[in-house]
C-alpha atoms as an extended CHARMM CRD file, in Angstrom:
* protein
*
       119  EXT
         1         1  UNK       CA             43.1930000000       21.4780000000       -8.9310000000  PROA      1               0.0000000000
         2         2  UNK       CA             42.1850000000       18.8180000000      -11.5130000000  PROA      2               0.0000000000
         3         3  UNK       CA             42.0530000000       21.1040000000      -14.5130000000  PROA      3               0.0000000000
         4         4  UNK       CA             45.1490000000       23.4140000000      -12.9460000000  PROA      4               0.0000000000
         5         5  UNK       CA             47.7050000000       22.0350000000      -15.6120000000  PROA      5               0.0000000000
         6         6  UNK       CA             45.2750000000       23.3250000000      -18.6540000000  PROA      6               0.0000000000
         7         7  UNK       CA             46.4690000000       26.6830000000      -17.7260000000  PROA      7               0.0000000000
         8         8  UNK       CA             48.9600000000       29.0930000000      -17.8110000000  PROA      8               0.0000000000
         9         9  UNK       CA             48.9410000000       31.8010000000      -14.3380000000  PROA      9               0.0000000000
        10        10  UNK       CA             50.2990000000       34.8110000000      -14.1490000000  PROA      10              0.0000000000
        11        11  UNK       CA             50.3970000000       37.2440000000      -11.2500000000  PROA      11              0.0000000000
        12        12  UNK       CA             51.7520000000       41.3420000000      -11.9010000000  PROA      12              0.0000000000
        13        13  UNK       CA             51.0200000000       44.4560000000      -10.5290000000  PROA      13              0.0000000000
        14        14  UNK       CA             48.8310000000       47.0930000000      -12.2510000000  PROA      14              0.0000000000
        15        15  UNK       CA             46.5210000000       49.9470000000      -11.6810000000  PROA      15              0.0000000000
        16        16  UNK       CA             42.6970000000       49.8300000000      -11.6540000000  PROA      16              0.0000000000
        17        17  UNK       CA             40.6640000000       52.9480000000      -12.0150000000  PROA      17              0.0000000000
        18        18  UNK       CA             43.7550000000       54.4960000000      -10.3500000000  PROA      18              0.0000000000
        19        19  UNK       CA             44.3160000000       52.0840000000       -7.2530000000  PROA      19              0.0000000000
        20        20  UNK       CA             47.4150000000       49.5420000000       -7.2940000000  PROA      20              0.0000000000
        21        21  UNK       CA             45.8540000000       46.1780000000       -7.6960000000  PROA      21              0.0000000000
        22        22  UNK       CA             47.5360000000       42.6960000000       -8.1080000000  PROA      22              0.0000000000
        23        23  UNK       CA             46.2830000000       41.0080000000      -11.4600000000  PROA      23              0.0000000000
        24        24  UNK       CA             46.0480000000       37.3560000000      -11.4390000000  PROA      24              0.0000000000
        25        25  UNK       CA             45.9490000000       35.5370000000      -14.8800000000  PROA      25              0.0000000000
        26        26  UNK       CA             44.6220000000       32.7190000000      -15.9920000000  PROA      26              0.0000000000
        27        27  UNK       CA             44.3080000000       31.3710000000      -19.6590000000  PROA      27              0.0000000000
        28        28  UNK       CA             44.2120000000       28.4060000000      -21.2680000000  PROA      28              0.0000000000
        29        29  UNK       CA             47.3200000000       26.3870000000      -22.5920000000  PROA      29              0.0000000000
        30        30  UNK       CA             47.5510000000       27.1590000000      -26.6040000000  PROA      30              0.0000000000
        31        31  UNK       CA             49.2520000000       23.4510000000      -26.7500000000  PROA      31              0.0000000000
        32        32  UNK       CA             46.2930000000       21.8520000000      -25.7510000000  PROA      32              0.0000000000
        33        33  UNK       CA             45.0520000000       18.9330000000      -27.5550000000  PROA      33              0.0000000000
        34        34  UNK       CA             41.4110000000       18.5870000000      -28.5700000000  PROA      34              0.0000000000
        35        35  UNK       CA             40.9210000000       15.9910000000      -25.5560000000  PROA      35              0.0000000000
        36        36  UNK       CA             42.1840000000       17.9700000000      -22.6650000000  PROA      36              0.0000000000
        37        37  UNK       CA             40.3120000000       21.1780000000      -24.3670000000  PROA      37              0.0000000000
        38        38  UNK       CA             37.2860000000       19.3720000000      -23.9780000000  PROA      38              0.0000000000
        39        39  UNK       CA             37.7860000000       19.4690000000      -20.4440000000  PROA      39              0.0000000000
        40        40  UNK       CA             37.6890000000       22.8840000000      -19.2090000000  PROA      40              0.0000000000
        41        41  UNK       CA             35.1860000000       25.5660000000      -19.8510000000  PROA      41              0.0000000000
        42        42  UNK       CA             37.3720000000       28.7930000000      -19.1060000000  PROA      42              0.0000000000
        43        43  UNK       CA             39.1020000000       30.2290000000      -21.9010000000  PROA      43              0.0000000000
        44        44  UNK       CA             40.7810000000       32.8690000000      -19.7470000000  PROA      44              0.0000000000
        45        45  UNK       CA             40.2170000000       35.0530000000      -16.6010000000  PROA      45              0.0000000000
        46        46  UNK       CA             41.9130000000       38.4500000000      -15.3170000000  PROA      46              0.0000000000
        47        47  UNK       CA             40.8560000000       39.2280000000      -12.0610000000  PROA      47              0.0000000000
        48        48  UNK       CA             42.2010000000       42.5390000000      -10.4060000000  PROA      48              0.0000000000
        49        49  UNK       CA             42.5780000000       42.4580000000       -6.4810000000  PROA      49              0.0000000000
        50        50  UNK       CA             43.1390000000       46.1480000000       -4.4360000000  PROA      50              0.0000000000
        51        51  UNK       CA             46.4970000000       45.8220000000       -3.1890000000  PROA      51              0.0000000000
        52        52  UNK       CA             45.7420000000       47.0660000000        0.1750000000  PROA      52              0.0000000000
        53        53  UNK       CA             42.6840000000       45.3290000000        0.6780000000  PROA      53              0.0000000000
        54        54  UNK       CA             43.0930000000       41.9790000000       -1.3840000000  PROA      54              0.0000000000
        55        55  UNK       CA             38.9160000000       43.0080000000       -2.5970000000  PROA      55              0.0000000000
        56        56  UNK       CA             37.9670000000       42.2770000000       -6.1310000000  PROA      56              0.0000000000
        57        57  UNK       CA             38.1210000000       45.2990000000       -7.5500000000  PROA      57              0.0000000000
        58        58  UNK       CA             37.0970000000       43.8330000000      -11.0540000000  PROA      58              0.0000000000
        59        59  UNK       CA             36.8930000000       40.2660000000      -13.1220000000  PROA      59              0.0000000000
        60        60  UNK       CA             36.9420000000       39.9140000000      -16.7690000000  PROA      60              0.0000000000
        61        61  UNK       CA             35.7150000000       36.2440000000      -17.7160000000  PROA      61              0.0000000000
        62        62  UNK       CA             35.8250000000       34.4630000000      -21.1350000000  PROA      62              0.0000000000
        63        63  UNK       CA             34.2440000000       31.2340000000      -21.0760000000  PROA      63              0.0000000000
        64        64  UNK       CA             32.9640000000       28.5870000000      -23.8410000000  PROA      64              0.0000000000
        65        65  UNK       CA             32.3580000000       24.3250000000      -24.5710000000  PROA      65              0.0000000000
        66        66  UNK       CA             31.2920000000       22.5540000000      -27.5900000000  PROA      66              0.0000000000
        67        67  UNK       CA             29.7280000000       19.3390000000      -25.8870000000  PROA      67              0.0000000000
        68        68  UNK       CA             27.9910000000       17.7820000000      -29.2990000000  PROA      68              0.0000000000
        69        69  UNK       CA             24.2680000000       18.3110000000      -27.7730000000  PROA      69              0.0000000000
        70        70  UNK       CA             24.8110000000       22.2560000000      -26.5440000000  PROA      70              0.0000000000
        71        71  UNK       CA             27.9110000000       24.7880000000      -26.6170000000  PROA      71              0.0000000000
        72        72  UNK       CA             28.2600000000       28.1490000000      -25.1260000000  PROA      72              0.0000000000
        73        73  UNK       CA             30.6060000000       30.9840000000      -26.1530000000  PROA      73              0.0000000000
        74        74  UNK       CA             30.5230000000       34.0130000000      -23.6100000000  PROA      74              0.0000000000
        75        75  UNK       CA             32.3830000000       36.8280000000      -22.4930000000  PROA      75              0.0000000000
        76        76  UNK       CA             31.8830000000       38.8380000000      -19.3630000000  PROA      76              0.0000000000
        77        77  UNK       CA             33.2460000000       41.5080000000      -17.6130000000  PROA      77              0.0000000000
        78        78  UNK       CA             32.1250000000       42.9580000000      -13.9270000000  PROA      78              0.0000000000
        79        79  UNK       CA             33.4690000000       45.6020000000      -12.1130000000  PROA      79              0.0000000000
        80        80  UNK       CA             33.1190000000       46.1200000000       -8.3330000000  PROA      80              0.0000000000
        81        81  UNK       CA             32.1680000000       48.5290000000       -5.8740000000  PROA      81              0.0000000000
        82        82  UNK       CA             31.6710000000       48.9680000000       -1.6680000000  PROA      82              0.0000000000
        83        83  UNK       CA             28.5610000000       49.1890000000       -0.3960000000  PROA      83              0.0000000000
        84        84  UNK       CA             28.8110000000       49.4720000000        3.1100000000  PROA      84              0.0000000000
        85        85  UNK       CA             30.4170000000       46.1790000000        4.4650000000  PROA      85              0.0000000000
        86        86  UNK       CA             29.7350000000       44.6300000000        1.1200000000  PROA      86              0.0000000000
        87        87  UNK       CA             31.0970000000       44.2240000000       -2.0240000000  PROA      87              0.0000000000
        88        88  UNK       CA             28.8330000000       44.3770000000       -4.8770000000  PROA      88              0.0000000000
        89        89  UNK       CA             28.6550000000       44.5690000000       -8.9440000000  PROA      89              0.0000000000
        90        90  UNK       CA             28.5040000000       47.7720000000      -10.0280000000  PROA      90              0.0000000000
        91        91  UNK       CA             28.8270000000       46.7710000000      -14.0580000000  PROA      91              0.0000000000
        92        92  UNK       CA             28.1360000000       44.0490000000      -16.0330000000  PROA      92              0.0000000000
        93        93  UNK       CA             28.9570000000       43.5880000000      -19.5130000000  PROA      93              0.0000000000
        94        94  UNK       CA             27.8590000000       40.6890000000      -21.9210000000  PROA      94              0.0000000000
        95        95  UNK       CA             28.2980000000       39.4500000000      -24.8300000000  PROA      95              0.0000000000
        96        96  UNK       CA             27.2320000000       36.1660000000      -25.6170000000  PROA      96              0.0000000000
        97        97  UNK       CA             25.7330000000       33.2120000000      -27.8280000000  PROA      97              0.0000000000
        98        98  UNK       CA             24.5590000000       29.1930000000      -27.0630000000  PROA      98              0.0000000000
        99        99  UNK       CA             23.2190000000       26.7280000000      -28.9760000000  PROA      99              0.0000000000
       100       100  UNK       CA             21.3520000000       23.5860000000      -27.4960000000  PROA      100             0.0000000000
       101       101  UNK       CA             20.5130000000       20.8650000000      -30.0040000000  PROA      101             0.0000000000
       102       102  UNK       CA             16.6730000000       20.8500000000      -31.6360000000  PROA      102             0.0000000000
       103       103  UNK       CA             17.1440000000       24.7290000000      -30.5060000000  PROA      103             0.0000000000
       104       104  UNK       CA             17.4100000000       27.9280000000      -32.4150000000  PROA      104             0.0000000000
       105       105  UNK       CA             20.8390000000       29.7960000000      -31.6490000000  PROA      105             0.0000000000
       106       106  UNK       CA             20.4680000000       32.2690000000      -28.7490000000  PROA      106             0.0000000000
       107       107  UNK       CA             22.6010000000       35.6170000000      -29.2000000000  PROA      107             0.0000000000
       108       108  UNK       CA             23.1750000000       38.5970000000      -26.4870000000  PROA      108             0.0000000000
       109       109  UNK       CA             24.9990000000       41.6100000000      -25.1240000000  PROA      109             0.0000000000
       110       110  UNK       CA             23.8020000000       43.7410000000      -22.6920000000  PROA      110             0.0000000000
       111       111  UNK       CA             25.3970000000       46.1820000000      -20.1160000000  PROA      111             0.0000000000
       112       112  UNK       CA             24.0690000000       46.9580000000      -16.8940000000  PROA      112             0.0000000000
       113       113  UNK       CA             24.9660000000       49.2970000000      -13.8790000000  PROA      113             0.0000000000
       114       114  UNK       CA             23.7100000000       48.7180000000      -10.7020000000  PROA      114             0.0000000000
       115       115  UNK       CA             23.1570000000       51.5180000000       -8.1850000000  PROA      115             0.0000000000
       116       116  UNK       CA             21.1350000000       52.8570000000       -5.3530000000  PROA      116             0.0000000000
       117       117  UNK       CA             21.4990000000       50.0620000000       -3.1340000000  PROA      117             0.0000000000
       118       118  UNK       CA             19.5340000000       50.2210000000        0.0850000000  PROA      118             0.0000000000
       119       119  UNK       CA             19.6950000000       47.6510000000        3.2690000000  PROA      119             0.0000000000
């Protein structure tokens, strides 16, 4: 609730893979000042819920902070599947890079798909 007024929401209605969904919106203000950028770390964030079952159906995340010492730029994006009684990732995506001082630059982007659960 602290950081709530950093952001601009938006709720619609949209399909996902072919299922109504309700997409909920968040990104951050383009008026912000450097101060109050400084503190948040979301950029923006869709998230897609089934309409009949309010389930995450899928989340796209883009995240990054410049805090002097370290500072993180990421994007990710994870899609959702039933397994049983239990919601699980069934793809993530990555793409990535951070920096902590007296360290070399880290890069990375990767996919993965997760499958063949067993209990």
């Amino acid at each position: 609730p602290d950081v709530a007024v950093y952001y601009d929401f938006l709720i619609d209605q949209a399909d996902y893979e072919g299922k109504p969904c309700y997409l909920f919106s968040i990104k951050a203000k383009e008026s912000l000042s450097a101060g109050e950028r400084d503190k948040i770390v979301i950029d923006d964030m869709i998230t897609w819920f089934d309409a009949k079952t309010m389930e995450v159906m899928a989340r796209n995340y883009s995240l990054s902070y410049d805090a002097g010492a370290y500072d993180f730029d990421v994007s990710m994006e994870v899609q959702m599947t039933k397994f049983g009684d239990y919601l699980v990732p069934k793809t993530l995506r990555y793409n990535g890079n951070w920096d902590v001082i007296f360290k070399k630059r880290e890069r990375g982007m990767f996919t993965a798909t997760l499958f063949d659960f067993t209990n």
